[in-house]
PDB file of N, CA, C and O in Angstrom:
ATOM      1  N   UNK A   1       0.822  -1.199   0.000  1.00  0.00           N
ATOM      2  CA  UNK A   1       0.000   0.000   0.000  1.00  0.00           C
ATOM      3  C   UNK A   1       0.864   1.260   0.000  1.00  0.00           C
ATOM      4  O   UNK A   1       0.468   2.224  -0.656  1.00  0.00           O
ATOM      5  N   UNK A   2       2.254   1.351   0.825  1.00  0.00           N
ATOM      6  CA  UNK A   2       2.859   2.112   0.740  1.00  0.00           C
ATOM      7  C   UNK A   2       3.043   2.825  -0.756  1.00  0.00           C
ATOM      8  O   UNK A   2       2.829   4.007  -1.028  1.00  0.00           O
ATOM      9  N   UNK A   3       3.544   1.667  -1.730  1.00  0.00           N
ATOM     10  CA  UNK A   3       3.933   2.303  -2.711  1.00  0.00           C
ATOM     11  C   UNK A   3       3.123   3.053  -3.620  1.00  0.00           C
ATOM     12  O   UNK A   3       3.558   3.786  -4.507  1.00  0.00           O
ATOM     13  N   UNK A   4       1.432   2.740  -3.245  1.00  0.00           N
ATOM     14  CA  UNK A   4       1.183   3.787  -3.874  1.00  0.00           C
ATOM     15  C   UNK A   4       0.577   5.018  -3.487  1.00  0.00           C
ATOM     16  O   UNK A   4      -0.406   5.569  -3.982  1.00  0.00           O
ATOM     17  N   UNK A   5       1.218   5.334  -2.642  1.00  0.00           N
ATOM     18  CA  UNK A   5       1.315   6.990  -2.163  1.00  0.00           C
ATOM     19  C   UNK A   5       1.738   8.224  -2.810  1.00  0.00           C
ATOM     20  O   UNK A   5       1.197   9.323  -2.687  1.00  0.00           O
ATOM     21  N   UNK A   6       3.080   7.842  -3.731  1.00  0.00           N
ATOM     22  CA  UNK A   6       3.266   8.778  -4.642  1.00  0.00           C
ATOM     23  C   UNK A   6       2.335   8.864  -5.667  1.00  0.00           C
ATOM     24  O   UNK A   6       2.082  10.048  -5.886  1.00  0.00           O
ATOM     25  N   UNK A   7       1.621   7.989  -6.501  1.00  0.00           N
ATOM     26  CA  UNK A   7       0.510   7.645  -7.520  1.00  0.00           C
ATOM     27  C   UNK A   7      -0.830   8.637  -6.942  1.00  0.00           C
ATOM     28  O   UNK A   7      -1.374   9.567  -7.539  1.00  0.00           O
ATOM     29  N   UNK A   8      -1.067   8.211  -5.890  1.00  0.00           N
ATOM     30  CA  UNK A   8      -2.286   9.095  -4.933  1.00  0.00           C
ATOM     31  C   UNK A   8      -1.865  10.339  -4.970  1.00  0.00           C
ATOM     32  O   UNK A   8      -2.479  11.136  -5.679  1.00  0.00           O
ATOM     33  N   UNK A   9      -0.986  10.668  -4.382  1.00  0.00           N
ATOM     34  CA  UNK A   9      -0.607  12.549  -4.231  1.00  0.00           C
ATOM     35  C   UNK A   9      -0.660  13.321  -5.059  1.00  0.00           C
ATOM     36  O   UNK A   9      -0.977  14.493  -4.855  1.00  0.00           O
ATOM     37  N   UNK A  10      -0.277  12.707  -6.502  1.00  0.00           N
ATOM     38  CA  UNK A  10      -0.300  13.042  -7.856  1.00  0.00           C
ATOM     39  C   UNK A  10      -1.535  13.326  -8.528  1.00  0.00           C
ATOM     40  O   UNK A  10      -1.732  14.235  -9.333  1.00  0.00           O
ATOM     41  N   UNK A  11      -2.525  12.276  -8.034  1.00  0.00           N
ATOM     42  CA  UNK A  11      -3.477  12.071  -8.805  1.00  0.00           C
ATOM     43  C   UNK A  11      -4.441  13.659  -8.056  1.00  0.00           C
ATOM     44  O   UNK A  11      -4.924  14.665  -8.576  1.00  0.00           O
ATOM     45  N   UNK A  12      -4.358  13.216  -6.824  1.00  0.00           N
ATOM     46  CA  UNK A  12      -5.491  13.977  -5.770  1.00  0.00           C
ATOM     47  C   UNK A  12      -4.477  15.620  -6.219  1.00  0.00           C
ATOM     48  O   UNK A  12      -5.130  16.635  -5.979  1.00  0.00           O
ATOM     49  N   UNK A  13      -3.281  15.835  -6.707  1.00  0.00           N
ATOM     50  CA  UNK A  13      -3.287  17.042  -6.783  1.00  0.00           C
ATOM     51  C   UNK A  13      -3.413  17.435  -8.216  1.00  0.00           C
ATOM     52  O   UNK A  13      -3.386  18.614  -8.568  1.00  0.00           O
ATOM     53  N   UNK A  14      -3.537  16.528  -8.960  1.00  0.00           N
ATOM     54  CA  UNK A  14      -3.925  16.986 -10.167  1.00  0.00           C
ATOM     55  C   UNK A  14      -5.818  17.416 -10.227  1.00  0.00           C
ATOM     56  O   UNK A  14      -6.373  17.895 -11.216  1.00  0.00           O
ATOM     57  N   UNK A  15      -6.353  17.155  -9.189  1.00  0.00           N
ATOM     58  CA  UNK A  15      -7.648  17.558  -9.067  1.00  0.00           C
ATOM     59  C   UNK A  15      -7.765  18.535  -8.538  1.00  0.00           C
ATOM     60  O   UNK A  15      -8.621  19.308  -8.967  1.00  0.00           O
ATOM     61  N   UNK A  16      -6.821  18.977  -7.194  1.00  0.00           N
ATOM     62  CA  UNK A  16      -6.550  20.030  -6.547  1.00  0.00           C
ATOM     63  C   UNK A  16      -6.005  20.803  -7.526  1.00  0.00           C
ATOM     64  O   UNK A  16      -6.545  21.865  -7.219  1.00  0.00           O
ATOM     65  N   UNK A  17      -5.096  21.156  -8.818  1.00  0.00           N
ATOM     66  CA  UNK A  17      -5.163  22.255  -9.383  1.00  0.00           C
ATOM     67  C   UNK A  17      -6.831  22.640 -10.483  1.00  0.00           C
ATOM     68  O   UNK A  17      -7.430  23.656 -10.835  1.00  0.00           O
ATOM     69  N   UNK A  18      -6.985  21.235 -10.654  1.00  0.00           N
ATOM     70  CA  UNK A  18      -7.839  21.800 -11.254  1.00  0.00           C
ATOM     71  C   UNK A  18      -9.284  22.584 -10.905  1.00  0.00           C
ATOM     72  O   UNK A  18      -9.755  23.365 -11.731  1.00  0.00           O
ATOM     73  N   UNK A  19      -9.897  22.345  -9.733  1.00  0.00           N
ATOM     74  CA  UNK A  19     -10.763  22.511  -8.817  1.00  0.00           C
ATOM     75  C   UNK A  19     -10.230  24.119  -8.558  1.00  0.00           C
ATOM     76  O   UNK A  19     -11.048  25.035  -8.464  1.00  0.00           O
ATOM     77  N   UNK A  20      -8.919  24.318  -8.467  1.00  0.00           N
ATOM     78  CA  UNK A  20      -8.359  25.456  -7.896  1.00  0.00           C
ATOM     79  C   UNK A  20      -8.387  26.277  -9.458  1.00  0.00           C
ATOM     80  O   UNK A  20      -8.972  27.358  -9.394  1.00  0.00           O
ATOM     81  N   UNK A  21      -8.037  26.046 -10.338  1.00  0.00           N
ATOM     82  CA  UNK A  21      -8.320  27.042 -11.600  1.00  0.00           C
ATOM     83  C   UNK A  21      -9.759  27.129 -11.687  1.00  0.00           C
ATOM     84  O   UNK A  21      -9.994  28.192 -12.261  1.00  0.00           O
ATOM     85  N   UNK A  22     -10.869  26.523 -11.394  1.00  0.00           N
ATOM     86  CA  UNK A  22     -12.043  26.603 -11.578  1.00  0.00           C
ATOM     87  C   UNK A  22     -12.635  27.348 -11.095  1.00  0.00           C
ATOM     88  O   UNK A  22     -13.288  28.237 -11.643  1.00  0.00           O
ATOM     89  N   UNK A  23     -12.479  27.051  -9.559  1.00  0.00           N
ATOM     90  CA  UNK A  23     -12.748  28.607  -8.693  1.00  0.00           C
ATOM     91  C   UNK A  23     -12.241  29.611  -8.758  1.00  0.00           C
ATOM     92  O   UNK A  23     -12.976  30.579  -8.567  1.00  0.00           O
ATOM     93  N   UNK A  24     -11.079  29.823  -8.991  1.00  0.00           N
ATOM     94  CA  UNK A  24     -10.585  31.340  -9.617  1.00  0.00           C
ATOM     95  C   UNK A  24     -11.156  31.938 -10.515  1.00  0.00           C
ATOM     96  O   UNK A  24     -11.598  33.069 -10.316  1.00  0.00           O
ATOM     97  N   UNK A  25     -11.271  31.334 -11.668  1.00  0.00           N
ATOM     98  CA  UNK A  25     -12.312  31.493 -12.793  1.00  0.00           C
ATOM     99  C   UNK A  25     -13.573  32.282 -12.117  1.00  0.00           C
ATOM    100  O   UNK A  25     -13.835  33.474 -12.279  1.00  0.00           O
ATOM    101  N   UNK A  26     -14.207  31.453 -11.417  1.00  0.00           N
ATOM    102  CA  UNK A  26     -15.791  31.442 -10.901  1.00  0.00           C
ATOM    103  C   UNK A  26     -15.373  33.043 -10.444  1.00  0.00           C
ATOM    104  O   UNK A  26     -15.550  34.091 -11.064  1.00  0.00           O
ATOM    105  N   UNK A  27     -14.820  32.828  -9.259  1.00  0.00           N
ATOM    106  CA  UNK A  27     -14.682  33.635  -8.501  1.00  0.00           C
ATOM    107  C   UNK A  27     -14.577  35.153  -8.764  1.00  0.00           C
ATOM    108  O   UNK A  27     -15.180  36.029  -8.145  1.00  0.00           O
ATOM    109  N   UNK A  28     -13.611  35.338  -9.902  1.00  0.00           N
ATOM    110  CA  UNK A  28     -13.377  36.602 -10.864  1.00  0.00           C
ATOM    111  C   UNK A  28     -14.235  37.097 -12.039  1.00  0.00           C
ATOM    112  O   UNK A  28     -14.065  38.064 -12.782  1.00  0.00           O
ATOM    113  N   UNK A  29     -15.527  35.860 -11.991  1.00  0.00           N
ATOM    114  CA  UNK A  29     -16.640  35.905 -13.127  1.00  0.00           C
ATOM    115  C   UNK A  29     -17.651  36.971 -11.549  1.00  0.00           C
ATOM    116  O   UNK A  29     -18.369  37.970 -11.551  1.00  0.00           O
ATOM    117  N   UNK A  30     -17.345  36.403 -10.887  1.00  0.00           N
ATOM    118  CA  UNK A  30     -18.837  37.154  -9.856  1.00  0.00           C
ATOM    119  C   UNK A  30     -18.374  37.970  -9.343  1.00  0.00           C
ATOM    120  O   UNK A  30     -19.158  38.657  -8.688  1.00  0.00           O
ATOM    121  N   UNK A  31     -16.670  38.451  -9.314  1.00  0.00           N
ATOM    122  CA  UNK A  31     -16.647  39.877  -8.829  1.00  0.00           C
ATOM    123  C   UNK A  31     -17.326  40.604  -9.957  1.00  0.00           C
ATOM    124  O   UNK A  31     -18.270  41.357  -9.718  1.00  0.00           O
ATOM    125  N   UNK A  32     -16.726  40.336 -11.598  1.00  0.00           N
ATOM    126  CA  UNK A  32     -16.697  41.330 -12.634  1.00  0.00           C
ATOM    127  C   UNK A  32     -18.596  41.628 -11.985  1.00  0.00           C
ATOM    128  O   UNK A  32     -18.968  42.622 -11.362  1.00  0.00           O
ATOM    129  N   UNK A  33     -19.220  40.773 -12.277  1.00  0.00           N
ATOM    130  CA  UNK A  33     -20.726  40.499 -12.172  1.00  0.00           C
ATOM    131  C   UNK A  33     -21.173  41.166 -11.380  1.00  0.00           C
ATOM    132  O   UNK A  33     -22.253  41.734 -11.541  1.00  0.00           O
ATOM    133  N   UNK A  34     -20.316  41.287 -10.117  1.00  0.00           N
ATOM    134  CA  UNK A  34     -20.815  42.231  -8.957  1.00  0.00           C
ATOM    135  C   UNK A  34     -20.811  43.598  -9.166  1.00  0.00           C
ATOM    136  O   UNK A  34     -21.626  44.452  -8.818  1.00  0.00           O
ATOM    137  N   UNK A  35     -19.667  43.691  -9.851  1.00  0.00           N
ATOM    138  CA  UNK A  35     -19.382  45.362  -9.964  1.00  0.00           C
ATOM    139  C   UNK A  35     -19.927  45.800 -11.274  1.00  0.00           C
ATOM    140  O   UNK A  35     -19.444  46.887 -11.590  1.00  0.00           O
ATOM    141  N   UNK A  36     -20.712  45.361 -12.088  1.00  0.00           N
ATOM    142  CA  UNK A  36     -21.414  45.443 -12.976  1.00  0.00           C
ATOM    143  C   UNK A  36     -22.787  45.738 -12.300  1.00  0.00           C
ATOM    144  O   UNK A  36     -23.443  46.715 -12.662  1.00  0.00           O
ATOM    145  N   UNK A  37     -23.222  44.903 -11.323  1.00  0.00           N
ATOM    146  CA  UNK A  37     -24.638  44.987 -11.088  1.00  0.00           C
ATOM    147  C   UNK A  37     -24.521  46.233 -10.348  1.00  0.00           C
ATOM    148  O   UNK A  37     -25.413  47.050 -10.577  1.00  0.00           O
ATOM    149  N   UNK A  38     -23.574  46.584  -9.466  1.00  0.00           N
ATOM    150  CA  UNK A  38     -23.433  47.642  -8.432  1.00  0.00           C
ATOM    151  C   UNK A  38     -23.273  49.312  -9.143  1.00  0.00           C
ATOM    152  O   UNK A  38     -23.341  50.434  -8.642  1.00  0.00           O
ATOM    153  N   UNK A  39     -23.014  48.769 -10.646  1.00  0.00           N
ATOM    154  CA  UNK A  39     -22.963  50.199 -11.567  1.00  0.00           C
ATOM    155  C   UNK A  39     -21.581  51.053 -11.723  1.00  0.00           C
ATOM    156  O   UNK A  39     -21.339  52.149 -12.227  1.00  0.00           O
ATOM    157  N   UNK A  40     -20.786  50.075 -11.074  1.00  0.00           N
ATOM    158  CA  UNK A  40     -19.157  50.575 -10.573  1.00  0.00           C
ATOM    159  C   UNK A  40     -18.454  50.992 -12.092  1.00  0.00           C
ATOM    160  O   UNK A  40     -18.562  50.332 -13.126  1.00  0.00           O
ATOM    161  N   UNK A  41     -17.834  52.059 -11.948  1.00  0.00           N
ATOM    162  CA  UNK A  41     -17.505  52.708 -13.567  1.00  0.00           C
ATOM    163  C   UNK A  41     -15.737  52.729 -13.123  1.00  0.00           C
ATOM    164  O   UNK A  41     -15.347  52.577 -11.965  1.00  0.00           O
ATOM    165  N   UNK A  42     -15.107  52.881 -13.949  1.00  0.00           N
ATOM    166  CA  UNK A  42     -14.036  52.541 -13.748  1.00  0.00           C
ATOM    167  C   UNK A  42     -13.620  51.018 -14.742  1.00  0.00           C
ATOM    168  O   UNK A  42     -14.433  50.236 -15.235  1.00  0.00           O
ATOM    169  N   UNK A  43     -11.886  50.942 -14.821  1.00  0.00           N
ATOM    170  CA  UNK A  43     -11.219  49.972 -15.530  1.00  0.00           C
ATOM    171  C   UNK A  43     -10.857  48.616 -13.871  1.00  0.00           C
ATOM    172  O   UNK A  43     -10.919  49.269 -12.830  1.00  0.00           O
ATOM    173  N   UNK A  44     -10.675  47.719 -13.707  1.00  0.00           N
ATOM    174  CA  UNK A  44     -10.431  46.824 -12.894  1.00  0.00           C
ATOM    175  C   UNK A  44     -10.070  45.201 -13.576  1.00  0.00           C
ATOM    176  O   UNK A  44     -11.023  44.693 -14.167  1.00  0.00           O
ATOM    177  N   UNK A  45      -9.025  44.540 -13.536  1.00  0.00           N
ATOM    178  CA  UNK A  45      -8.676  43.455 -13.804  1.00  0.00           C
ATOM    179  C   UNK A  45      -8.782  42.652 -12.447  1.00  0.00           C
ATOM    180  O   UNK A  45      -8.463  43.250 -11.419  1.00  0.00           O
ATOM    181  N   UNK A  46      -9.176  41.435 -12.376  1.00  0.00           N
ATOM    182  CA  UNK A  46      -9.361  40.749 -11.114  1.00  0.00           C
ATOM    183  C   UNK A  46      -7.875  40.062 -11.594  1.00  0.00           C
ATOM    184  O   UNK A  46      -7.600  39.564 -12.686  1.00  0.00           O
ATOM    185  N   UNK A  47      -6.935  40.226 -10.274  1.00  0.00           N
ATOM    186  CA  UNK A  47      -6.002  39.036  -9.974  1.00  0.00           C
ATOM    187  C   UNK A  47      -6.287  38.022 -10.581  1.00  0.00           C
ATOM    188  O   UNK A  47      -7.514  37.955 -10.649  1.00  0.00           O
ATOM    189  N   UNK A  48      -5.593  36.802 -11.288  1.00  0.00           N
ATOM    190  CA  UNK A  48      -5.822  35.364 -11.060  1.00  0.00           C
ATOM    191  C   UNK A  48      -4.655  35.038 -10.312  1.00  0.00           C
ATOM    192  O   UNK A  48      -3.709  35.822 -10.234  1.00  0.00           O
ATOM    193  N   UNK A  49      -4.671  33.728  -9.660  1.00  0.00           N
ATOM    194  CA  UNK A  49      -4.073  33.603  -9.110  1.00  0.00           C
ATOM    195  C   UNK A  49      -3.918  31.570  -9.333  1.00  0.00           C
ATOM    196  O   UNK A  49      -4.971  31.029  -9.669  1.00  0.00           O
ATOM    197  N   UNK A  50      -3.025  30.900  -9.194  1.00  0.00           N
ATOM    198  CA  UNK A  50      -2.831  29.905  -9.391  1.00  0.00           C
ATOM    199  C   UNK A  50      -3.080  28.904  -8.483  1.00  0.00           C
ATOM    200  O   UNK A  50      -3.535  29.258  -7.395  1.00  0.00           O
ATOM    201  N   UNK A  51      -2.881  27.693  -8.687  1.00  0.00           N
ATOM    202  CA  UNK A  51      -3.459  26.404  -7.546  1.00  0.00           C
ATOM    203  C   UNK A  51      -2.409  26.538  -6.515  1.00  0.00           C
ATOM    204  O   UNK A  51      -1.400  27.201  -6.752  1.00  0.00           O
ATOM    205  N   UNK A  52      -2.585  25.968  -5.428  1.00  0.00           N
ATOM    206  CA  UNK A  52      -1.385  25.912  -4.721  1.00  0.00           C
ATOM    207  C   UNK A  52      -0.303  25.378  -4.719  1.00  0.00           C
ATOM    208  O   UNK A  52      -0.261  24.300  -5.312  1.00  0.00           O
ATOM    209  N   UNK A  53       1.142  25.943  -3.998  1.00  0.00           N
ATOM    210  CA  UNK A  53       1.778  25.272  -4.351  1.00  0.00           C
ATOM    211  C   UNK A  53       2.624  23.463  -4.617  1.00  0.00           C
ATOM    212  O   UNK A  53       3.334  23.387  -3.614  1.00  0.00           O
ATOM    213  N   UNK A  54       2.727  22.816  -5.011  1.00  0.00           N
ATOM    214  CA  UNK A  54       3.045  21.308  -5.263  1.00  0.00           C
ATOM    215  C   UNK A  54       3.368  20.877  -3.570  1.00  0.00           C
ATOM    216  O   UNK A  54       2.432  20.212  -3.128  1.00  0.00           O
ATOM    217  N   UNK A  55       4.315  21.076  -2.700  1.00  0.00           N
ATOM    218  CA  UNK A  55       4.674  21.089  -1.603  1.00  0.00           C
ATOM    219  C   UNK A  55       3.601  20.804  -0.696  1.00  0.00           C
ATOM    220  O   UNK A  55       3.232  19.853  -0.007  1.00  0.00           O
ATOM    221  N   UNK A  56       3.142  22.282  -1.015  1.00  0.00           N
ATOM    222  CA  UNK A  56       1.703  22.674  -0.181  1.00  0.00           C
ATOM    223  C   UNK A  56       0.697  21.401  -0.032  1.00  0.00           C
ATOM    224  O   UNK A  56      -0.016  20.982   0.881  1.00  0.00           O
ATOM    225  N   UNK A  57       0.892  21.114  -0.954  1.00  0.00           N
ATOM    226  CA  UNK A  57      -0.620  20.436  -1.710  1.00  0.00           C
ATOM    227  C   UNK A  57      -0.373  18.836  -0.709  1.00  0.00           C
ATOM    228  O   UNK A  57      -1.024  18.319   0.199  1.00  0.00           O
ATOM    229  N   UNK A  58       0.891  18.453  -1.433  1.00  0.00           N
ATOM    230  CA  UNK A  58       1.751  17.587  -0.559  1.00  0.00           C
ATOM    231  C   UNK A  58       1.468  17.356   0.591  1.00  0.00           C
ATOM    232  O   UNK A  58       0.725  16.484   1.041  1.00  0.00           O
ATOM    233  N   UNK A  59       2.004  18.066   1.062  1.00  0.00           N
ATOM    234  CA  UNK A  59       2.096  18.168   2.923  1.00  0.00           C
ATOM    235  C   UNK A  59       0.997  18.027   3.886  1.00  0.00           C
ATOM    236  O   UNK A  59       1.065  17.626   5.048  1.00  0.00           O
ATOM    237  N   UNK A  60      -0.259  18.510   3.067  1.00  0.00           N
ATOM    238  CA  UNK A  60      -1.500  18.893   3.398  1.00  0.00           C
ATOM    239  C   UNK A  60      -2.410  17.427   3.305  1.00  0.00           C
ATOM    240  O   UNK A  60      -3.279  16.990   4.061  1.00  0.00           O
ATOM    241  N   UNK A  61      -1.929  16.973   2.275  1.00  0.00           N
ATOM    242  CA  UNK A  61      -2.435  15.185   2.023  1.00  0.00           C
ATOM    243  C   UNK A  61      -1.626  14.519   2.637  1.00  0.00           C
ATOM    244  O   UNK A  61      -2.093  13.384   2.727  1.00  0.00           O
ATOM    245  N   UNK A  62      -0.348  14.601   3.275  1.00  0.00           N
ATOM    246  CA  UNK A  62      -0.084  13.504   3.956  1.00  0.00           C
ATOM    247  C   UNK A  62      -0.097  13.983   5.087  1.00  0.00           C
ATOM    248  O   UNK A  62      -0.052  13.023   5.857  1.00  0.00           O
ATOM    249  N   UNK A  63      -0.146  15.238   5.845  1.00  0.00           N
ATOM    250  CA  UNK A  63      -0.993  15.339   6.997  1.00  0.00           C
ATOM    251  C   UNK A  63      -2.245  14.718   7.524  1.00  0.00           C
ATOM    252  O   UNK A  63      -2.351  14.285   8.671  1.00  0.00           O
ATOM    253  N   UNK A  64      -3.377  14.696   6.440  1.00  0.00           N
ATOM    254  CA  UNK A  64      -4.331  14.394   6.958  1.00  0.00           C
ATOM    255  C   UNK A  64      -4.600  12.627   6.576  1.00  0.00           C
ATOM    256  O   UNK A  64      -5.745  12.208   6.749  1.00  0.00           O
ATOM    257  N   UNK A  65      -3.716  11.824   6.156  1.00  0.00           N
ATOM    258  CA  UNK A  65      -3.830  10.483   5.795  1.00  0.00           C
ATOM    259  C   UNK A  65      -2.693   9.789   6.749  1.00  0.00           C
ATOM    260  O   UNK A  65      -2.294   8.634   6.599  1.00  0.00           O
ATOM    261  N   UNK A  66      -2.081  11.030   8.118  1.00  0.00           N
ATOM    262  CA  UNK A  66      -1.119  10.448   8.328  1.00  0.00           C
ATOM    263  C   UNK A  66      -1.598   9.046   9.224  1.00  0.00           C
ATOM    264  O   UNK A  66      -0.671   8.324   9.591  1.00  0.00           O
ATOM    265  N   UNK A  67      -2.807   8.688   9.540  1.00  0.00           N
ATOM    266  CA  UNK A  67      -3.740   7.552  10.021  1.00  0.00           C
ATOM    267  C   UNK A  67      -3.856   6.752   9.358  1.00  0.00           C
ATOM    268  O   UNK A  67      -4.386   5.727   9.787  1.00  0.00           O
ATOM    269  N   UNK A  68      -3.424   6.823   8.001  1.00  0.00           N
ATOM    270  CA  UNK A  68      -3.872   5.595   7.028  1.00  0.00           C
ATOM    271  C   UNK A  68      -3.081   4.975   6.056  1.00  0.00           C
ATOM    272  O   UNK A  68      -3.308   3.959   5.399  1.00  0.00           O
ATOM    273  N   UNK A  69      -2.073   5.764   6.056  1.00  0.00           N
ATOM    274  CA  UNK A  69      -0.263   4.949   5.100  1.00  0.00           C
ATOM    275  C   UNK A  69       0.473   5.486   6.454  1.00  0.00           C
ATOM    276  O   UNK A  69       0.374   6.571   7.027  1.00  0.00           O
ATOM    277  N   UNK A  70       1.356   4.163   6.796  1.00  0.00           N
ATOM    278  CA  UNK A  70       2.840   4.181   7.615  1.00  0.00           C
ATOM    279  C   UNK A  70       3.158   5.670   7.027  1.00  0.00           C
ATOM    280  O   UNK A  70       2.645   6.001   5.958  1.00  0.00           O
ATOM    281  N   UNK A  71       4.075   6.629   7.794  1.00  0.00           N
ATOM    282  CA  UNK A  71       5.152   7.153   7.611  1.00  0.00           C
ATOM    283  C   UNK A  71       6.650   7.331   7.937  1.00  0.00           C
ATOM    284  O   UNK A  71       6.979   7.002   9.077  1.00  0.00           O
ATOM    285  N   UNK A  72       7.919   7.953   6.845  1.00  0.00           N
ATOM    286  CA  UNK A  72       9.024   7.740   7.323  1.00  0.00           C
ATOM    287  C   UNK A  72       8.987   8.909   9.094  1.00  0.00           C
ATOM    288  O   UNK A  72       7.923   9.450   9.395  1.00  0.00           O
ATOM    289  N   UNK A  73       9.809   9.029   9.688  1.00  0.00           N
ATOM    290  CA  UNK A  73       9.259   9.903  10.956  1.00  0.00           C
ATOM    291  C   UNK A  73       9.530  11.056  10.404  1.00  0.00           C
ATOM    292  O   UNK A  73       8.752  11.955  10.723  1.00  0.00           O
ATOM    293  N   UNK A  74      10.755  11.461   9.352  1.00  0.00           N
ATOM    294  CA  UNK A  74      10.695  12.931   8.893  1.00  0.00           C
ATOM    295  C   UNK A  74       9.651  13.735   8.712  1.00  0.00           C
ATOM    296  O   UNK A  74       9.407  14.849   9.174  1.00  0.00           O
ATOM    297  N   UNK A  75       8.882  12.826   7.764  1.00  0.00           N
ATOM    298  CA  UNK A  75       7.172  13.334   7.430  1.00  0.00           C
ATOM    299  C   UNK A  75       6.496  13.630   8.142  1.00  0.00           C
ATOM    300  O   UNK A  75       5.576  14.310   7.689  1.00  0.00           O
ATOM    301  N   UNK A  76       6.461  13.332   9.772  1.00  0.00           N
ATOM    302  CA  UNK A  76       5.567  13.101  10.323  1.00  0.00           C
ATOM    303  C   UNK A  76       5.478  14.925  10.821  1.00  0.00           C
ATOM    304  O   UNK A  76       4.561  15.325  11.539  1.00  0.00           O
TER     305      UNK A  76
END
C-alpha cells in the first residue's frame, strides 16, 4: 500500500489544481458580475491567481492520511 502513495498525491493534486483554476475562474466571473450589477464605472482586472503550491498540496495530504499509510518519521 505504501507504494502507492506517490501515484495518490499526484493524482489527488492533479484535481486540486484543477478545482483550484475553476474557482478562480468562478470567482473573478462574480466579482466582474458584482461590480457590474453595483454600476461601478471605472477599468479593474481581477487578480488570477494559481493552484497551490506542489509542496503545499503535498504536505496537506499527507498530513491528513497520516492515520492511514505508515510514515518515514521525517514526514511526520
Amino acid at each position: 500500500l505504501q507504494e502507492s502513495v506517490p501515484d495518490w498525491i499526484e493524482a489527488v493534486r492533479a484535481v486540486v489544481d484543477d478545482y483550484a483554476d475553476a474557482s478562480v475562474e468562478l470567482a473573478a466571473d462574480f466579482y466582474d458580475a458584482a461590480r457590474v450589477a453595483a454600476r461601478v464605472t471605472g477599468w479593474f482586472t481581477v487578480p488570477l491567481v494559481g493552484p497551490p503550491p506542489a509542496e503545499k498540496t503535498e504536505s496537506s495530504l499527507r498530513w491528513a492520511t497520516k492515520d492511514v499509510w505508515p510514515r518515514e518519521r521525517e514526514q511526520a
